[in-house]
C-alpha positions as CSV (number, residue, x, y, z in Angstrom):
1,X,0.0,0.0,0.0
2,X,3.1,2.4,0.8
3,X,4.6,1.9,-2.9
4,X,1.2,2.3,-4.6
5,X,0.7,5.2,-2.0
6,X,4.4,6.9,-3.5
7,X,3.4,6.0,-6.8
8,X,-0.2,8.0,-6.9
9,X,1.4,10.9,-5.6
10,X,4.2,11.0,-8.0
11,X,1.5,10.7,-10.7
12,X,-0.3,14.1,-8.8
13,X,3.2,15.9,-8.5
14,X,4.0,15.3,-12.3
15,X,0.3,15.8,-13.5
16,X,0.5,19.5,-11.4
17,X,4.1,20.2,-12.2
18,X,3.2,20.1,-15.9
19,X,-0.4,21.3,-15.8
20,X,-0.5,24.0,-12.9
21,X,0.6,27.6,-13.1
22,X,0.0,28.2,-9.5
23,X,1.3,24.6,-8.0
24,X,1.2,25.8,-4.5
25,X,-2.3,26.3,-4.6
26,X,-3.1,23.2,-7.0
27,X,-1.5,21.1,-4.1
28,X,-3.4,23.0,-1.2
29,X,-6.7,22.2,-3.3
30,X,-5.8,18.6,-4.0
31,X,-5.4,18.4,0.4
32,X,-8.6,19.2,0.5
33,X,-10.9,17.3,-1.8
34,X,-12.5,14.4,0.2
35,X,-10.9,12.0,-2.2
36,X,-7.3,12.5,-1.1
37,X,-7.8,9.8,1.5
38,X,-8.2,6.9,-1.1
39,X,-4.5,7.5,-2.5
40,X,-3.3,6.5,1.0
41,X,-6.0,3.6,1.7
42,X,-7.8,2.4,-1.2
43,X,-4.8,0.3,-3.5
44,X,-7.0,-0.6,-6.4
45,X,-8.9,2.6,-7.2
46,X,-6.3,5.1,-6.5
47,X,-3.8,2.5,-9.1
48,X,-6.9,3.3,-11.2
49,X,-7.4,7.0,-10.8
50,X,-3.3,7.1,-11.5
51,X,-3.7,5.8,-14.6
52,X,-6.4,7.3,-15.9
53,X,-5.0,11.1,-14.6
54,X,-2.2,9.8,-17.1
55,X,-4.8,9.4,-20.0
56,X,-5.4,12.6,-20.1
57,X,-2.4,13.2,-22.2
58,X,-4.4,11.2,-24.9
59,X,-7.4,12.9,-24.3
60,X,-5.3,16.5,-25.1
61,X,-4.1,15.2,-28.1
62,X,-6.7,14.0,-29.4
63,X,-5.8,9.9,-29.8
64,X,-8.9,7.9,-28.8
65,X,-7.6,4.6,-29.6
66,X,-4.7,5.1,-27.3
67,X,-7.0,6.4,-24.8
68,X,-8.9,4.0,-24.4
69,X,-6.4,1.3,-24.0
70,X,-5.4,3.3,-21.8
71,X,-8.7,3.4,-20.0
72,X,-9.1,-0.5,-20.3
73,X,-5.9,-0.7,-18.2
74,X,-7.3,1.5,-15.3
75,X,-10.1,-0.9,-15.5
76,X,-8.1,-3.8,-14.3
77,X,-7.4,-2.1,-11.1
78,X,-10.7,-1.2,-10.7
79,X,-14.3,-2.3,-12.6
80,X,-15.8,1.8,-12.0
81,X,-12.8,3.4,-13.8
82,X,-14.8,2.7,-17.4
83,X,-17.1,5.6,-16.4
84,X,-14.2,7.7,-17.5
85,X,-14.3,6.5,-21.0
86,X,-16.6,9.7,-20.8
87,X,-14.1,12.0,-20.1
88,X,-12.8,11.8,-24.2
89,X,-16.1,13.5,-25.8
90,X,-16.7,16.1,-22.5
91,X,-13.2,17.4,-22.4
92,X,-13.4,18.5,-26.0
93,X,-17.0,20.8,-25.2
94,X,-16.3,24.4,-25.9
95,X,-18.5,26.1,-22.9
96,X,-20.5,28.4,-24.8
97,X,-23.5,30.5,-22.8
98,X,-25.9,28.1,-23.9
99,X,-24.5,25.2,-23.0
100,X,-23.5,26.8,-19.5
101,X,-26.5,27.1,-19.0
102,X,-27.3,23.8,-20.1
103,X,-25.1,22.2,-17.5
104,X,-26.0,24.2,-14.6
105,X,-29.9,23.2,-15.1
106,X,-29.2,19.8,-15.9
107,X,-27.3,19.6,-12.5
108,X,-30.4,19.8,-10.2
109,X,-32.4,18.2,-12.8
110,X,-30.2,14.8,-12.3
111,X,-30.7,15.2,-8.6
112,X,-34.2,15.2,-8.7
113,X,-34.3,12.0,-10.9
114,X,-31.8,10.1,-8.7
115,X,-34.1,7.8,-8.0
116,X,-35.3,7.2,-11.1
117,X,-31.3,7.2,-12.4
118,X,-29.4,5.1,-9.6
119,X,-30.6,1.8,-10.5
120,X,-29.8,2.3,-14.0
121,X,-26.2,3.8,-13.0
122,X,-25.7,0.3,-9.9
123,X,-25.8,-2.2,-12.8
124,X,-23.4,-0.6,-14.8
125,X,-21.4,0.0,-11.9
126,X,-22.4,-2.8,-9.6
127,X,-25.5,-5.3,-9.3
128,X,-27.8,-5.2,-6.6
129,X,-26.0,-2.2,-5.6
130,X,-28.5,-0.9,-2.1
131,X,-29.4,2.7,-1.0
132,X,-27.9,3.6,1.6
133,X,-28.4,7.2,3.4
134,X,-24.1,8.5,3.2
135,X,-25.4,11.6,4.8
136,X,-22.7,13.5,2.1
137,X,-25.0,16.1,0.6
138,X,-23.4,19.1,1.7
139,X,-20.3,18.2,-0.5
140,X,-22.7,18.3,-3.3
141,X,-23.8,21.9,-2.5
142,X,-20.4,22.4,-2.4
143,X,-19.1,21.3,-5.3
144,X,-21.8,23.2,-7.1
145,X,-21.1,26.5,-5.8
146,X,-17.6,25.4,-7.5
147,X,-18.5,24.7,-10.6
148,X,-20.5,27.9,-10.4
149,X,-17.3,30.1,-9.7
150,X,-15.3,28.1,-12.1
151,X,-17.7,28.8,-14.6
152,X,-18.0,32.4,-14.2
153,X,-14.7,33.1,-13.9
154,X,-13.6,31.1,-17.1
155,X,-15.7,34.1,-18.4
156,X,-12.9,36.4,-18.3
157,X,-9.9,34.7,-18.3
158,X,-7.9,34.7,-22.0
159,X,-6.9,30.9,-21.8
160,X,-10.1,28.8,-21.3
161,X,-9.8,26.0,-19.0
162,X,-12.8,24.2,-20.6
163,X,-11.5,20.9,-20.4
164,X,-10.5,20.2,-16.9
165,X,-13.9,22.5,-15.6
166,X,-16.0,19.8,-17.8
167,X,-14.2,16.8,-16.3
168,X,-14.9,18.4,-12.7
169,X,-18.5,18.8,-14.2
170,X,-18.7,15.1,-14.0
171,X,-18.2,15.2,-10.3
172,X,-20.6,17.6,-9.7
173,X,-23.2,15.2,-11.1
174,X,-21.9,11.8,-9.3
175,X,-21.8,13.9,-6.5
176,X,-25.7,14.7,-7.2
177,X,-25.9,10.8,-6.3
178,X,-24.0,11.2,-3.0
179,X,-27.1,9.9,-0.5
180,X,-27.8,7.7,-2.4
181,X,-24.5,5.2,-2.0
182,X,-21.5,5.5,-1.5
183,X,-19.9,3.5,-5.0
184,X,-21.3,6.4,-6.8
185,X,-19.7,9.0,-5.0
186,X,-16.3,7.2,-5.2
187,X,-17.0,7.3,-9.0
188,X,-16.6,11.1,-8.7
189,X,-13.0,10.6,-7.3
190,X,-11.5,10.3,-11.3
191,X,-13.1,14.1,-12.1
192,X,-13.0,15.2,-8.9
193,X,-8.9,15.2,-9.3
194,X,-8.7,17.6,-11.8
195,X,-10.0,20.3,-10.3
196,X,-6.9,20.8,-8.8
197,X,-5.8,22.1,-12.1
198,X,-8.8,23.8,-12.8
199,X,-9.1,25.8,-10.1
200,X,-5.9,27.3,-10.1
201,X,-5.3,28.0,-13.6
202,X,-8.9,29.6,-13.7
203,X,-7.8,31.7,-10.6
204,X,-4.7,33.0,-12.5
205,X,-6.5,33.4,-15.5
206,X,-8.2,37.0,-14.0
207,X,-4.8,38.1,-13.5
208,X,-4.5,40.8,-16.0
209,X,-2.1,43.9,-16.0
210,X,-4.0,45.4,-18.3
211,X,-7.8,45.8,-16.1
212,X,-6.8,47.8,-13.1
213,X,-8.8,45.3,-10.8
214,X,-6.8,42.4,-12.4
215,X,-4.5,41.8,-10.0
216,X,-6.5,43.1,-6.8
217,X,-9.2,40.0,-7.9
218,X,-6.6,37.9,-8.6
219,X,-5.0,38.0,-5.0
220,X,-8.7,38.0,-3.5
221,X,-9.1,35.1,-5.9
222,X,-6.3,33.3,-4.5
223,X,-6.3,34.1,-0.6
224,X,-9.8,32.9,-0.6
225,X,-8.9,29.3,-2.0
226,X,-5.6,29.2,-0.3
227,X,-7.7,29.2,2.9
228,X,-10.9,27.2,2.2
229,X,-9.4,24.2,1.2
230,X,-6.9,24.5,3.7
231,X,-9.4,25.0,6.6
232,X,-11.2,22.0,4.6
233,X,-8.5,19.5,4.6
């Protein structure tokens, strides 16, 4: 469990040194997602959400053959990592107002059909999969208010971070499931991951010389997730 432990977390440090432009904060934010704990205690999934963090190079350039494969691999370690074959098609959605707004209805709109939804989602996932009251619906409003920020703030920034704010998406909506049981939720933990990329690069995104505010929003921006997710984890 130690080596796969080492291993995940090399996987995070490369994925953040590569990805982030505000590492610092990309690692604060990772402390404080509730699925850090799995890369220390769950040796299957976290081997799993390793590898499929590693697809994501084949998702960026565009090789869905090799991603895939790739995919398949994580889904030796662990039966829910082919969820994230959906991760290839929602990375590559340009968020456009429409379909902002498309997302953000559909979010509540997948809550109130949970029911309806869960036993469709348990025997893909699992069978006979039972619902079971996990008492984690405050993470949900959470993560919402989130993808909210992200959103809005993607607004103004000159490099989008469409991608990785589609992936977290995902969570948002297996997080929709979280009283349901807790499989689902653990689902979540492959998008959850990446808004530790997100996040950050959104955040330095406003920075802008060029708006007088830029950097006063930027340092709001910044001191404000520095010490949620902190106080979180």
């Amino acid at each position: 469990l130690g080596v796969c432990a080492f291993i995940n977390i090399a996987v995070v440090a490369i994925f953040i040194n590569k990805k982030s432009k505000l590492p610092l904060l990309s690692w604060i934010t990772f402390t404080g997602l509730p699925g850090v704990l799995i890369f220390f205690s769950g040796m299957r999934q976290c081997l799993a959400i390793s590898i499929t963090m590693l697809s994501t190079y084949w998702i960026e350039k565009k090789k869905p053959i090799k991603f895939v494969l790739t995919v398949l691999l994580a889904w030796t370690f662990h039966a829910s990592s082919i969820l994230f074959l959906a991760a290839y098609p929602m990375y590559h959605i340009k968020l456009t107002d429409i379909k902002k707004a498309a997302f953000v209805i559909m979010i509540p709109a997948v809550y109130m059909m949970k029911g309806v939804l869960f036993p469709i989602l348990s025997r893909i996932l699992k069978d006979d999969v039972e619902v079971e009251n996990t008492g984690a619906g405050m993470l949900f409003v959470i993560f919402i208010g989130i993808y909210l920020v992200l959103i809005f703030l993607n607004s103004y920034t000159k490099k989008k971070e469409d991608g990785y704010i589609n992936l977290f998406y995902i969570a948002c909506v297996c997080q929709a499931f979280s009283g349901l049981n807790q499989l689902v939720v653990r689902v979540g933990y492959y998008f959850m991951i990446y808004l530790i990329i997100a996040l950050p690069n959104t955040i330095y995104g406003i920075k802008d010389d060029e708006k007088p505010l830029g950097g006063k929003a930027f340092m709001i921006g910044y001191a404000a997730v520095f010490g949620a997710f902190l106080l979180y984890g």
